[in-house]
C-alpha positions in Angstrom: 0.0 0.0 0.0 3.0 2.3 0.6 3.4 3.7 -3.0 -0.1 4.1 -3.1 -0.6 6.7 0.2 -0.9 10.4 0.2 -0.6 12.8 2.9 -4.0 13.8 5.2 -5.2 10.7 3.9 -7.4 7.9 6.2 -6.5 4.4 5.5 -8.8 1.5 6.4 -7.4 -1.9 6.7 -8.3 -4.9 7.7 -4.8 -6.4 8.4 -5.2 -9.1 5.4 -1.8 -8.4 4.1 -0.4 -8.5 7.2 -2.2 -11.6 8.6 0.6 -14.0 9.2 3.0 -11.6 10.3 1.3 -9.0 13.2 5.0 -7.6 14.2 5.3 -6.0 11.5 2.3 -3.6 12.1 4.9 -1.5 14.0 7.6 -0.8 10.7 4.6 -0.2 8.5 2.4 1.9 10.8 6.0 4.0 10.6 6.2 4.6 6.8 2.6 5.5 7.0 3.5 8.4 9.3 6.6 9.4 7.6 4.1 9.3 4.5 1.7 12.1 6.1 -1.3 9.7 7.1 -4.1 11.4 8.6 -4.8 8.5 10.7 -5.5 3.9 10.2 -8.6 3.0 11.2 -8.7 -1.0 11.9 -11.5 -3.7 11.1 -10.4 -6.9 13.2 -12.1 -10.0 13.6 -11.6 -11.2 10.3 -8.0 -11.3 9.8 -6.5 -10.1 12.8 -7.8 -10.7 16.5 -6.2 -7.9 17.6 -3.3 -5.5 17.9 -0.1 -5.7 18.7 1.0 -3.7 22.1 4.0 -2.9 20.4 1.8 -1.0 17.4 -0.3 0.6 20.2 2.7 1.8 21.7 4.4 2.9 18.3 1.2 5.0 17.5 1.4 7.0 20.6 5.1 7.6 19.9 4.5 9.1 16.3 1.1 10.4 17.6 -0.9 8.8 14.9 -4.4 8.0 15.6 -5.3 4.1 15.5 -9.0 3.9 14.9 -10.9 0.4 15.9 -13.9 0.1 14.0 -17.1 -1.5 15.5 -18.1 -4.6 14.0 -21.2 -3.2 12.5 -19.4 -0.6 10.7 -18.5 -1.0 7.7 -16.0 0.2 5.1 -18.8 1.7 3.0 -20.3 3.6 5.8 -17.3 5.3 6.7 -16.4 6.1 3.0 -19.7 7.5 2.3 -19.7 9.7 5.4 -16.2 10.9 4.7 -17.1 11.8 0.6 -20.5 13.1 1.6 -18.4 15.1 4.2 -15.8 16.4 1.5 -18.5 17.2 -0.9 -20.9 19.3 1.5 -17.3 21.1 2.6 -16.7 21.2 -1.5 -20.1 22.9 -2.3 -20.0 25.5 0.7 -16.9 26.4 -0.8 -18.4 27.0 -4.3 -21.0 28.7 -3.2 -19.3 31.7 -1.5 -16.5 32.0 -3.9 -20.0 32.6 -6.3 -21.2 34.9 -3.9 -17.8 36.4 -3.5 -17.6 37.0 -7.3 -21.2 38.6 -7.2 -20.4 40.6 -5.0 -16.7 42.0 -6.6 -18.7 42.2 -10.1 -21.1 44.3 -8.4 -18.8 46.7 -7.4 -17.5 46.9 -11.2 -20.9 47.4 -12.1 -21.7 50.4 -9.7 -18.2 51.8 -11.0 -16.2 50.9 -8.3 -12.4 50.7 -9.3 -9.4 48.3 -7.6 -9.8 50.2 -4.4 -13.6 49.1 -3.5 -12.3 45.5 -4.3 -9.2 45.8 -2.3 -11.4 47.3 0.7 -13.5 43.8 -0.4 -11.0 42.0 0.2 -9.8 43.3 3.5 -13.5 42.3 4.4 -13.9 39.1 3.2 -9.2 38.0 4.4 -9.0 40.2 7.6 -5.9 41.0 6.5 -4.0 43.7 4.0 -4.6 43.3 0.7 -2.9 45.0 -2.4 -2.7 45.5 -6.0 0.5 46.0 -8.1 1.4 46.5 -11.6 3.4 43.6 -13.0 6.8 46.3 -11.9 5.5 45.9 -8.4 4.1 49.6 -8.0 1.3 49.7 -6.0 -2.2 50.5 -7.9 -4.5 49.8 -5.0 -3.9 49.0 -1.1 -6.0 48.4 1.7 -4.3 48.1 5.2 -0.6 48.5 5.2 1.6 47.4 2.6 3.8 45.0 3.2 7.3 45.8 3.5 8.9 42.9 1.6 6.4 43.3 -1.4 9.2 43.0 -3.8 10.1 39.7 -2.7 6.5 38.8 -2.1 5.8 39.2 -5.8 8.6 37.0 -7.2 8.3 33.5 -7.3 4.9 30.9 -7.9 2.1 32.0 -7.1 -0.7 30.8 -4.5 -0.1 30.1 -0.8 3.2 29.9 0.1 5.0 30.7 3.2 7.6 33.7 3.5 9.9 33.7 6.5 7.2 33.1 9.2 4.2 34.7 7.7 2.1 32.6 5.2 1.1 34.9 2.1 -0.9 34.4 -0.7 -0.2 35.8 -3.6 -2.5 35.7 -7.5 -1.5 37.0 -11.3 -3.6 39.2 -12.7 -4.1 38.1 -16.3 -6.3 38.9 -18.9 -5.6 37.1 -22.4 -2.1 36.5 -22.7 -1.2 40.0 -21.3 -0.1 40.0 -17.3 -1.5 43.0 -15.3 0.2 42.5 -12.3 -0.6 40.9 -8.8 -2.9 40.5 -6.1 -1.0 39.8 -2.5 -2.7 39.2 0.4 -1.0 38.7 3.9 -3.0 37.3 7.0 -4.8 39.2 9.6 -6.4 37.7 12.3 -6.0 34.7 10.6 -4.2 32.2 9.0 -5.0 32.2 4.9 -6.0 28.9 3.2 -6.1 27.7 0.3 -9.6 28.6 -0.1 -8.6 32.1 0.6 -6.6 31.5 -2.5 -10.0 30.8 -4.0 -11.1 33.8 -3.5 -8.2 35.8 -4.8 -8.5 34.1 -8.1 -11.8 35.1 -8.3 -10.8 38.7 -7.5 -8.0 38.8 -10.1 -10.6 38.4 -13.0 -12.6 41.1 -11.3 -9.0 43.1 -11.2 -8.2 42.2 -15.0 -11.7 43.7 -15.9 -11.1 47.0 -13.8 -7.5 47.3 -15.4 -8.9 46.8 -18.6 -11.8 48.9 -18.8 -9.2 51.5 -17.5 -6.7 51.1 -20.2 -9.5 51.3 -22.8 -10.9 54.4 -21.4 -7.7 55.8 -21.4 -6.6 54.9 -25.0 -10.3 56.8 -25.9 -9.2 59.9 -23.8 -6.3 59.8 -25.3 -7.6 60.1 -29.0 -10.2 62.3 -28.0 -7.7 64.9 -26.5 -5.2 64.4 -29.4 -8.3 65.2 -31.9 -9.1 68.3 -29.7 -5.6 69.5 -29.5 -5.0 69.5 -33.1 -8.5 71.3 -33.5 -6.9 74.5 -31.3 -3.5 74.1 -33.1 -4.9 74.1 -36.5 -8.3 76.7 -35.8 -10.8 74.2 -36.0 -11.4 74.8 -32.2 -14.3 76.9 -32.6 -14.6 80.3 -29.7 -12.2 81.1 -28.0 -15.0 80.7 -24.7 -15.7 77.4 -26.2 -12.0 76.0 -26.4 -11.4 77.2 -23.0 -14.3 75.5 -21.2 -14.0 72.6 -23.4 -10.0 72.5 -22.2 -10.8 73.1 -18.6 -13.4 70.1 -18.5 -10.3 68.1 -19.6 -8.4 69.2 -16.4 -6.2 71.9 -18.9 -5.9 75.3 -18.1 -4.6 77.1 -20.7 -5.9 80.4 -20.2 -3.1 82.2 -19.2 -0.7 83.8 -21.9 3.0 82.8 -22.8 5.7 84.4 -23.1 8.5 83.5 -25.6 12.2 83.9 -25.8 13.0 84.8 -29.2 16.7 83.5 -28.8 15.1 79.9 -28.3 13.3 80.0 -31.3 14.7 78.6 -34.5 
């Protein structure tokens, strides 16, 4: 069974392979620990009539729960509580990352910008979050920043543990092109991996926000060029006109200039 075992994992047995030879319960109840096993739970009767004192004794050593099953237990019963367990844990999980999501796309939707979903995020962690650019500036922060961000943001990403905090930390991607990173560091909590969940989530919320910005910049952007060559080349209409339609742009440019004919060629 040994090659076949996975960490935080419950094994049932029933001793069969083990039948002739008890003693060495002890040696392979050790390579199950070393392996990460949640815990052996035992059926005997069948194949073994009990225990040896030496395994009981091994188990409290490594502090690996031995589990004796009733006789009117059987394996099916405890595999379908455990799967209906991981399943009911599994759907609760889906359902608020859904209602997480909701409620970061509403906050799109009402015009809300990386700071509402940063302040979110604070909510929904306990902890700082932020939002850089894929150089590592800060776009958005809520709480304080922490102070190794720039080692934060190199390396994989999802939950991983940085000197003796555990941070979490998402790409921001939308297509092919990276927008930077969401990094979250715990509060009054440890984070999880279904914290992680959540960040996801909130990094295709992010990639919208960044986009939509970008886009409404590059429009701007024409727009202003169109209107700048209008005043440069007469087209502006009034001078009352071009001056309140500057001004609504956040230019002031009514004030004169004064030129130094030397500078001129």
């Amino acid at each position: 069974i040994l090659p076949w075992v996975k960490p935080h994992e419950l094994l049932l047995t029933t001793g069969y392979p083990l039948r002739n030879h008890p003693e060495q319960l002890v040696a392979l109840l050790a390579e199950l620990d070393a392996r990460g096993l949640a815990a052996v739970a035992v059926k005997l009767g069948r194949y073994l009539d009990e225990l040896p004192p030496a395994m009981l004794t091994a188990a409290d050593e490594l502090g690996i729960p031995l589990i004796q099953l009733p006789d009117h237990v059987s394996f099916d019963d405890v595999i379908n509580q455990v799967l209906t367990d991981i399943l009911n844990r599994q759907a609760a999980l889906l359902a608020r990352t859904e209602q997480v999501h909701h409620a970061l796309v509403q906050i799109v939707l009402d015009g809300g910008g990386l700071q509402e979903v940063t302040d979110e995020l604070v909510r929904l962690l306990g902890g700082p979050v932020c939002v850089t650019d894929p150089g590592g500036r800060v776009l958005a922060a809520s709480g304080q920043v922490p102070a190794n961000l720039a080692a934060l943001l190199h390396g994989r990403a999802g939950l991983r543990r940085y000197g003796d905090v555990e941070t979490a930390v998402v790409r921001i991607v939308a297509g092919s092109l990276d927008h930077g990173r969401i990094v979250a560091v715990p509060g009054d909590r440890e984070l999880t991996s279904q914290d992680v969940q959540i960040l996801e989530r909130a990094a295709t919320v992010a990639a919208l926000v960044i986009t939509k910005q970008l886009a409404v910049a590059a429009v701007e952007g024409r727009y202003q060029g169109d209107f700048l060559r209008d005043i440069l080349s007469g087209r502006g209409g009034p001078g009352e006109s071009v001056l309140a339609h500057a001004a609504s742009l956040g230019w002031d440019i009514d004030r004169k200039a004064e030129l130094d004919p030397a500078r001129i060629r």
